[in-house]
C-alpha positions in Angstrom: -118.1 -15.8 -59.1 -118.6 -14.1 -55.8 -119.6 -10.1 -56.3 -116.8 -8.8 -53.8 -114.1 -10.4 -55.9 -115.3 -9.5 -59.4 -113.5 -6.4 -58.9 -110.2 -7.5 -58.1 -110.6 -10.3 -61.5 -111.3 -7.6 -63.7 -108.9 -5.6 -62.7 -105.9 -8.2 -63.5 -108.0 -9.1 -66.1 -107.6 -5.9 -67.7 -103.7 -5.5 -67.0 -103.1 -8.8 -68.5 -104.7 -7.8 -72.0 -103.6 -4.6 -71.7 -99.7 -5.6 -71.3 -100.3 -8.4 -74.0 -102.2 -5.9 -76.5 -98.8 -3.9 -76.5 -96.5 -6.4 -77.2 -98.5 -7.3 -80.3 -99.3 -4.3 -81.2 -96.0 -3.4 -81.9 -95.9 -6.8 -84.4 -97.3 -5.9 -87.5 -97.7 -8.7 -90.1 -94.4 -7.7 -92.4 -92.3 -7.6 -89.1 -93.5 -11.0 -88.0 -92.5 -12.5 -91.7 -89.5 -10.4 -91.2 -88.6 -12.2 -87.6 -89.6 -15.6 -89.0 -87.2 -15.0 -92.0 -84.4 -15.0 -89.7 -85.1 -18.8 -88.7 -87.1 -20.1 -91.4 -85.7 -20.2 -95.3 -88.4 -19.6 -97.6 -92.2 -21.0 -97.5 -93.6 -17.0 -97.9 -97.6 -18.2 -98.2 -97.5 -20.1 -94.9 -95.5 -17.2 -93.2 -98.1 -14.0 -94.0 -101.0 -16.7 -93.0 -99.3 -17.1 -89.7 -98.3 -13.4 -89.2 -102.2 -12.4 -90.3 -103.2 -14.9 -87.9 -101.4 -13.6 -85.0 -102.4 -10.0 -85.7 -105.8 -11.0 -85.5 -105.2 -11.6 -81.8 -104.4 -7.9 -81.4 -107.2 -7.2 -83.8 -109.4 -8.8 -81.9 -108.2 -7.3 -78.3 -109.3 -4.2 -79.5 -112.1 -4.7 -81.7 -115.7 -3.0 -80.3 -116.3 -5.0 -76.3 -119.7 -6.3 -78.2 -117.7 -8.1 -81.0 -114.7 -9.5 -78.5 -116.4 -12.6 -77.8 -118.0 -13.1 -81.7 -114.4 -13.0 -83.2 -113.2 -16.4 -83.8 -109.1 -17.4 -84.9 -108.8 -18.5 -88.1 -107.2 -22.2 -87.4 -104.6 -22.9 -90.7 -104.1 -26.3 -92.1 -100.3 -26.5 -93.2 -100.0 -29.1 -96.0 -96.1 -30.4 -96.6 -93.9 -33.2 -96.7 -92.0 -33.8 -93.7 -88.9 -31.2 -92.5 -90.0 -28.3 -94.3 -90.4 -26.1 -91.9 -94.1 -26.5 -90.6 -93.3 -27.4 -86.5 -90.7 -24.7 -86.8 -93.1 -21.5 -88.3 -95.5 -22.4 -85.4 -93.0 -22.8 -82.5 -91.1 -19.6 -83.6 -94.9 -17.6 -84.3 -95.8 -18.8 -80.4 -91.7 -17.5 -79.3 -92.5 -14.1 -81.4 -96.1 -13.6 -79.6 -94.9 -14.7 -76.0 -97.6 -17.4 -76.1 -98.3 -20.7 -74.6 -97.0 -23.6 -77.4 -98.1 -27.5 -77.2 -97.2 -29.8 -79.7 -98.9 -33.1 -79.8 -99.2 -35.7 -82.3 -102.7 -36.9 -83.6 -101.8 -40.5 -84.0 -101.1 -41.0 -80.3 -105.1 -40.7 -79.9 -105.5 -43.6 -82.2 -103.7 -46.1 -79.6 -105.6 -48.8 -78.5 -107.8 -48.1 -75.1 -107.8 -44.1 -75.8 -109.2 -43.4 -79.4 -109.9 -40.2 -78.9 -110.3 -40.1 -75.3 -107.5 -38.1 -74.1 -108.2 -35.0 -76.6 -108.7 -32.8 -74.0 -105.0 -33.6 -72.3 -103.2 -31.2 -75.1 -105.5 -28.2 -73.5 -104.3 -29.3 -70.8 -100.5 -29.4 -71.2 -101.3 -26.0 -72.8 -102.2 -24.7 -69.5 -99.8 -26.1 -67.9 -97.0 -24.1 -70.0 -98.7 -21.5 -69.3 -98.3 -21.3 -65.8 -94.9 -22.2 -65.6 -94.3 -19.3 -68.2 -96.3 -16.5 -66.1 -94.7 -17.9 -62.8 -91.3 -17.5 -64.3 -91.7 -13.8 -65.3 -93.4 -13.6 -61.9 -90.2 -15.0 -60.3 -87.8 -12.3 -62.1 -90.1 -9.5 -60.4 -89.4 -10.3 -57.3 -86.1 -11.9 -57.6 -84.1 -9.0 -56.1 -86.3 -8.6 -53.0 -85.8 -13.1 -52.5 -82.4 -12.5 -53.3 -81.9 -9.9 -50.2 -83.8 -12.9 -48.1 -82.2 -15.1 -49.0 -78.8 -13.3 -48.5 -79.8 -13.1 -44.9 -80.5 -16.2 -44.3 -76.9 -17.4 -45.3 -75.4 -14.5 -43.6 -77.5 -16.0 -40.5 -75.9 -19.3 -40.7 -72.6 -18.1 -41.5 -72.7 -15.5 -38.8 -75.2 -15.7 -36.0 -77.1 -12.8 -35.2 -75.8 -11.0 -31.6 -78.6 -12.5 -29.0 -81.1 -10.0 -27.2 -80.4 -9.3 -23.5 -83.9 -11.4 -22.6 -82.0 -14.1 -24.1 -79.2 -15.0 -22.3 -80.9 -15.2 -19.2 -77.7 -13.5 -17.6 -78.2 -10.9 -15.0 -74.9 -8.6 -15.2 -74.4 -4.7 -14.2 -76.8 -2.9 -16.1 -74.2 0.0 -18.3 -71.6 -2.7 -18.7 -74.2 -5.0 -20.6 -75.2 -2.5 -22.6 -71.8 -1.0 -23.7 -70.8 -4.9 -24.3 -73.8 -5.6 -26.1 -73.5 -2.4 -28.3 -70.2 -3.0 -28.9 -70.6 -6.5 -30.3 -73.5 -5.6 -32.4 -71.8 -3.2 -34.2 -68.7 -5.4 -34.8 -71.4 -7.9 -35.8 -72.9 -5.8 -38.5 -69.7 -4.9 -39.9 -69.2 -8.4 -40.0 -72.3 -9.2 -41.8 -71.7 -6.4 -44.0 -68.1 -7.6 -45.2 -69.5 -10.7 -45.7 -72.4 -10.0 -47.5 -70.1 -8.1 -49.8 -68.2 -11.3 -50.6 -71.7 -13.5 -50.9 -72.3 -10.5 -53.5 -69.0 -11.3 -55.3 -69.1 -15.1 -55.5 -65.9 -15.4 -53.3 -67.7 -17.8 -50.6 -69.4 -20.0 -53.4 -67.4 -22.8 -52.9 -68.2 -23.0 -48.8 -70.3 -24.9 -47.9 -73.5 -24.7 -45.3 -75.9 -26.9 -43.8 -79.6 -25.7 -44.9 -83.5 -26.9 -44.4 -84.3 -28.3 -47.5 -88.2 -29.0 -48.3 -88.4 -33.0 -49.2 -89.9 -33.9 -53.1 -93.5 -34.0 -53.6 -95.1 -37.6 -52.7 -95.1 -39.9 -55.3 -97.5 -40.7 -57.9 -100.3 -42.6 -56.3 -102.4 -45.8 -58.0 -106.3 -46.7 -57.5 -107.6 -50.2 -57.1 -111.2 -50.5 -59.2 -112.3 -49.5 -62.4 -110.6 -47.1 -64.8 -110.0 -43.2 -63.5 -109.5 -40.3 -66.3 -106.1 -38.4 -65.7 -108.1 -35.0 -64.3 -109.8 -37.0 -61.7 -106.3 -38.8 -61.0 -104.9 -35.2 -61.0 -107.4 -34.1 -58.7 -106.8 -36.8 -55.9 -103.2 -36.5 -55.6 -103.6 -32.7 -55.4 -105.6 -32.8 -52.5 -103.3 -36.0 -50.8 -100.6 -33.7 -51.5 -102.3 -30.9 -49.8 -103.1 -33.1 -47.1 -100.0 -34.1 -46.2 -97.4 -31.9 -43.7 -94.5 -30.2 -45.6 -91.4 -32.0 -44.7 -87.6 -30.8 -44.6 -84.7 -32.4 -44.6 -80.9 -30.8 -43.7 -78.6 -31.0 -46.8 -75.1 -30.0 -46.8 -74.5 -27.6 -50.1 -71.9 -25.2 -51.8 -73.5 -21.8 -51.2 -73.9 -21.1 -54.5 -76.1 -24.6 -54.7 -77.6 -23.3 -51.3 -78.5 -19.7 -53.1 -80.1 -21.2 -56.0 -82.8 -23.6 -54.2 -83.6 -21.2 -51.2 -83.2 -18.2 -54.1 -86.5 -20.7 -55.5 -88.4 -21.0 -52.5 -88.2 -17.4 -51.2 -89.2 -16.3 -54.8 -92.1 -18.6 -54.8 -93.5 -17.3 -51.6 -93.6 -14.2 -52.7 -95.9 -14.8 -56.1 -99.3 -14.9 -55.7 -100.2 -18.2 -56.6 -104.4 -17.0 -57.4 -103.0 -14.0 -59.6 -101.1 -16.7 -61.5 -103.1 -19.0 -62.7 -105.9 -16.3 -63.5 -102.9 -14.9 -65.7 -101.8 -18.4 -67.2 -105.6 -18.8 -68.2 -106.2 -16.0 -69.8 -103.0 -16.3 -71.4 -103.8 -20.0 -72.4 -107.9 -18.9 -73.9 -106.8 -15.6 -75.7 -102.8 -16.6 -76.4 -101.9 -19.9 -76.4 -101.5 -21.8 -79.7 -101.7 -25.6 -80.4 -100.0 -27.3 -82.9 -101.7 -30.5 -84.2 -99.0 -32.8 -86.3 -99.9 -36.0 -88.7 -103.5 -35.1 -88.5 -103.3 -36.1 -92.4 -102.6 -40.4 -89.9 -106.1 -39.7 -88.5 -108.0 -39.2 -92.2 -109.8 -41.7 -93.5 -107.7 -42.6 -96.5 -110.7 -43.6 -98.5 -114.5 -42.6 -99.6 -115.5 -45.7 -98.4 -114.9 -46.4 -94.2 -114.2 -49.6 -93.3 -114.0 -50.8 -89.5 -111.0 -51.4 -87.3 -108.2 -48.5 -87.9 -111.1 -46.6 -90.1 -113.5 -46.0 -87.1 -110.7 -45.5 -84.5 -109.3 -42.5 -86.7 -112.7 -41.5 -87.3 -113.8 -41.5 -83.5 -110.2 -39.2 -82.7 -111.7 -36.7 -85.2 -115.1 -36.5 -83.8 -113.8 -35.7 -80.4 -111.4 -33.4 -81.8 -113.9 -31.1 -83.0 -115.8 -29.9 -79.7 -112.0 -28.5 -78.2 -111.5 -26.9 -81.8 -114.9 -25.9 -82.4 -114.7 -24.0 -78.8 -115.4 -26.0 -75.4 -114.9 -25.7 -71.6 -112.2 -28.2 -70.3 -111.2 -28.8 -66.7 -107.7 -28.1 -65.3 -106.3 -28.6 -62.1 -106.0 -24.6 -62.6 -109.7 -23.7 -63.4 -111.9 -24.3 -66.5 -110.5 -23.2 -69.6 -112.5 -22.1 -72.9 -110.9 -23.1 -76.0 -113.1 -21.0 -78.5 -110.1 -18.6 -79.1 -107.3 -20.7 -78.9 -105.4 -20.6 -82.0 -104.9 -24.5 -83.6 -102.8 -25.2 -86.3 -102.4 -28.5 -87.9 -100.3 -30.4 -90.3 -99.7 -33.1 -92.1 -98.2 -34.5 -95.1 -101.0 -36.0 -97.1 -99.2 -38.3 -99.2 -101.3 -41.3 -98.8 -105.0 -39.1 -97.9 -106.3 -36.1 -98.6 -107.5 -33.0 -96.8 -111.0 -33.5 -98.0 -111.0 -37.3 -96.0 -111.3 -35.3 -92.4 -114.7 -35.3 -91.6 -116.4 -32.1 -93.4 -117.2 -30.5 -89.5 -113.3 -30.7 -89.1 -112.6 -29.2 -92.5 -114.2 -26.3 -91.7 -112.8 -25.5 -88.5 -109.5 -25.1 -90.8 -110.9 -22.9 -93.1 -107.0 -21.5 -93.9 -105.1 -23.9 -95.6 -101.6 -23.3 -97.0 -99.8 -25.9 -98.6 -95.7 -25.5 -98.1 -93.6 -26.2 -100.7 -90.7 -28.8 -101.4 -86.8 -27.3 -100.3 -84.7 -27.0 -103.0 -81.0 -27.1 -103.4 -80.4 -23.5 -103.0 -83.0 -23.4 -100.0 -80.5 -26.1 -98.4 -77.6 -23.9 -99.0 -79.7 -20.8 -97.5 -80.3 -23.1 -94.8 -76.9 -23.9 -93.7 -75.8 -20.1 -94.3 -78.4 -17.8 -92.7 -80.7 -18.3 -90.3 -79.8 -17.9 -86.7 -79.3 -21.3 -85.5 -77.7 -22.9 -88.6 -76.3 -26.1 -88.1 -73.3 -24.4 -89.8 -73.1 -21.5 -87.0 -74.0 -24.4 -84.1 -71.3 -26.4 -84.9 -68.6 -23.3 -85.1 -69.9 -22.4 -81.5 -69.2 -25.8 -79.6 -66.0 -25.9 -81.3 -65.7 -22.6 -79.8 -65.9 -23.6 -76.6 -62.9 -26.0 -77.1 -60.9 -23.1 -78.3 -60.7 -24.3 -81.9 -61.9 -21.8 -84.6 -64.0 -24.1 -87.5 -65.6 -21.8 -90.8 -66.6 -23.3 -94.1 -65.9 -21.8 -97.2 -68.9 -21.0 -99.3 -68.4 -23.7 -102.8 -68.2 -26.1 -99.3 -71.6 -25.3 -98.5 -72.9 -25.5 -101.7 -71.5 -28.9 -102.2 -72.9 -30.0 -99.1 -76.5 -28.7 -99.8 -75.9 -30.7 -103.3 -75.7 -34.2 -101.7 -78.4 -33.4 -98.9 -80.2 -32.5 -101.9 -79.8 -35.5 -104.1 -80.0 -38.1 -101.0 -83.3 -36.5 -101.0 -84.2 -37.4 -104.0 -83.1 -40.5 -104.3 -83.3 -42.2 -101.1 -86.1 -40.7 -99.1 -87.0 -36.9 -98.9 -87.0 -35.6 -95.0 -86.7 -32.4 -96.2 -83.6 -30.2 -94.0 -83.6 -33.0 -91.4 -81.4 -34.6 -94.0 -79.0 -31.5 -93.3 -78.1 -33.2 -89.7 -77.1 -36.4 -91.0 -74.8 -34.8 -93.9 -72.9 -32.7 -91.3 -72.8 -35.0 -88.9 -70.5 -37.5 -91.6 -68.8 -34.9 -92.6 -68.1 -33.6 -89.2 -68.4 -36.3 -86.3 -64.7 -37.4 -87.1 -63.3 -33.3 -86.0 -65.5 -33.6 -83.6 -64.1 -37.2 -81.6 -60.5 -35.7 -82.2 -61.1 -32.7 -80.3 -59.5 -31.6 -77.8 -57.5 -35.0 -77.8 -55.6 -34.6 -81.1 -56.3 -31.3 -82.0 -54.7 -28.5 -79.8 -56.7 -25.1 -78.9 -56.0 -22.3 -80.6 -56.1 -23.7 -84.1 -58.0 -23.4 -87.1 -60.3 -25.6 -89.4 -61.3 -24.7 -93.0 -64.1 -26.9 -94.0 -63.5 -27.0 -98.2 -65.4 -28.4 -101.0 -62.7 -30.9 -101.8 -62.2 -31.8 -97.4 -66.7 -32.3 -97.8 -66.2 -34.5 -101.2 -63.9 -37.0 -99.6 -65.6 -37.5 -96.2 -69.2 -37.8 -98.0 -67.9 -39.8 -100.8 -69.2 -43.2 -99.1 -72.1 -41.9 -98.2 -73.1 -40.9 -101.7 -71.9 -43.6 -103.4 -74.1 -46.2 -100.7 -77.2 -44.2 -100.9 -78.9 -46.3 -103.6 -78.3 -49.4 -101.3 -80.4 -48.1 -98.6 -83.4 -48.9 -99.1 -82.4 -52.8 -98.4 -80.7 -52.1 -95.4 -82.8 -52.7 -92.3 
């Protein structure tokens, strides 16, 4: 990096961490259980591991400058059955934190023609949310000052401004033209004033104007020859599209369609696009968390490797392990380090075992939790007090047909009961199984509305109302199994 801009780097550099420290700092590891709690019933190990993990990161912002670099995340391996609760704790940890989230599936890098190739793509898409997420919070800075830009450009359209003297061309008695001319321009700007009051109030919304519209990026573009990795692919259309003049296009719009694309543009002109992706990076190496789900698909299920399936899963691991280990890898944004990213996999392990990873994999997941089954009264938790219940989801778009819904509580607990059992006996998805219970018991209210059932009244879900619409569906459970 050149000298004279080392300064200016370090600088944002600095602000960066320093604005991230302080969110986390006020995040100790009880009040990040204590906000995971709110979405998340049970599963306490996994929870402190993740909250310990993530205070790390603040830990490690402020740790001696000599020992920044030598502090490494502690990646966790989460070990449970499918829907209970191991996608949520990391995607709600990443919400808490303000960090860049990726999900990506191992066994997509054991298709045929990739095995393993494409690792580096999740570091990738990481970045990518990254930058969208610092652009955004760049946008609401400067939204007020686009907003007053953009204001005047619609009150330019709707009302021309007066023109100059020099611009009519017109050659008229000298004090006349210029107590016309300050006449108008003053009726003008109380115009533009009375008008700009009512762009401020929404009462010209539904007018509509004719505005400059920039056209859509160019399309995707293919090359003839050999095979091309997506970063080089990414690479050439970047610089075709860069090539290429910016053309417009007139579009007739609604101003309050008008207001929200040029409201886009104007904001994006003002954002520094350099200061942004030095921000997404950073965020991306010292923030960002990656989740890695089925990585028990790419184990090797026994001690003894065969070829085919064995080697492909094998060869995904082994190119696994340089991004987790800590690597450089290109983005269309800059090189980003991976050696403090924070990776947590998961997987259910029914069929292999933790210790068929390859041992240089099992150790760059030295914390491994290991999440236990849901229970009935974890189901009946579920459907009563986290945030986004399916209970208080379903009471909020009946809400907005004017119909109140609630469900008495020996309802609940009935309705937990069969999940529960359907579990057991059929297949266990752990609270997924939740959704398809309420959406028997449910989907019936929910075609009659607002068709046969009139705003403004009331549904009591009971126990007796959840035993007769789920009685089919617990007497055919058993039969399943041989349905296709």
């Amino acid at each position: 990096m050149c000298s004279k801009f080392k300064p200016k780097f370090n600088s944002i550099k600095h602000n960066i961490q320093f604005r991230m420290s302080k969110k986390i700092e006020n995040l100790t590891p009880q009040q990040i259980v204590n906000e995971l709690d709110k979405y998340i019933i049970g599963q306490k190990e996994a929870k402190r591991n993740v909250a310990i993990a993530l205070r790390n990161r603040w830990r490690r912002m402020n740790a001696a400058p000599e020992m920044v670099s030598e502090i490494i995340p502690n990646n966790i391996l989460m070990i449970g059955s499918t829907g209970v609760g191991k996608t949520e704790i990391a995607r709600r940890l990443a919400k808490i934190a303000d960090a860049p989230f990726v999900k990506v599936e191992a066994s997509k890098f054991t298709e045929v023609g990739y095995v393993g190739r494409d690792c580096e793509s999740m570091v990738r898409d990481l970045v990518e949310q990254s930058v969208n997420m610092v652009k955004l919070a760049k946008k609401e800075t400067v939204k007020a000052k686009a907003l007053e830009v953009v204001e005047d450009h619609l009150l330019d359209i709707l009302i021309p401004p007066v023109k100059d003297q020099k611009e009519t061309g017109f050659v008229i008695e000298e004090n006349k033209k210029e107590i016309e001319d300050y006449t108008e321009s003053l009726l003008n700007e109380k115009t533009r004033e009375a008008f700009r009051s009512k762009l401020r109030n929404g009462e010209l919304d539904h007018r509509k104007v004719e505005i400059d519209v920039q056209a859509a990026g160019m399309p995707n573009i293919g090359v003839m020859g050999g095979p091309i990795d997506d970063m080089s692919m990414m690479n050439i259309q970047e610089m075709l599209g860069g090539m290429m003049p910016k053309r417009g296009k007139k579009r007739k719009l609604t101003i309050a369609e008008a207001r929200k694309i040029l409201l886009e543009e104007e904001a994006a002109k003002l954002i520094d696009m350099d200061e942004v992706k030095e921000e997404a990076i950073w965020k991306a190496e010292n923030l960002g968390i990656i989740f890695i789900d089925e990585i028990d698909k790419i184990a090797n299920s026994g001690a003894k490797s065969g070829g085919g399936a064995d080697v492909s899963r094998e060869g995904v691991q082994r190119d696994l392990l340089p991004i987790v280990e800590g690597s450089a890898v290109n983005t269309k944004h800059g090189t980003v380090k991976t050696d403090h990213i924070l990776f947590v996999a998961a997987g259910a392990f029914h069929v292999s075992k933790p210790s068929d990873l390859i041992p240089e994999l099992q150790g760059r997941f030295p914390i491994r939790v290991e999440l236990e089954s849901l229970t009935e009264d974890n189901f009946y938790q579920i459907l009563k007090a986290p945030k986004n219940a399916l209970t208080k989801q379903y009471i909020a778009m009946l809400e907005a047909e004017g119909v109140t819904l609630s469900f008495d509580d020996e309802a609940l607990r009935e309705l937990a009961r069969i999940a529960f059992e359907a579990n057991s006996e059929v297949e266990n998805i752990g609270a997924r199984r939740l959704q398809t219970v309420m959406s028997h018991l449910l989907n019936e209210i929910m075609f009659d509305v607002p068709d046969n059932i009139v705003m403004d009244s009331s549904i009591t879900i009971t126990k007796e109302l959840v035993s007769l619409r789920l009685s089919g569906l617990v007497k055919n459970r058993d039969l399943s199994q041989y349905i296709l």
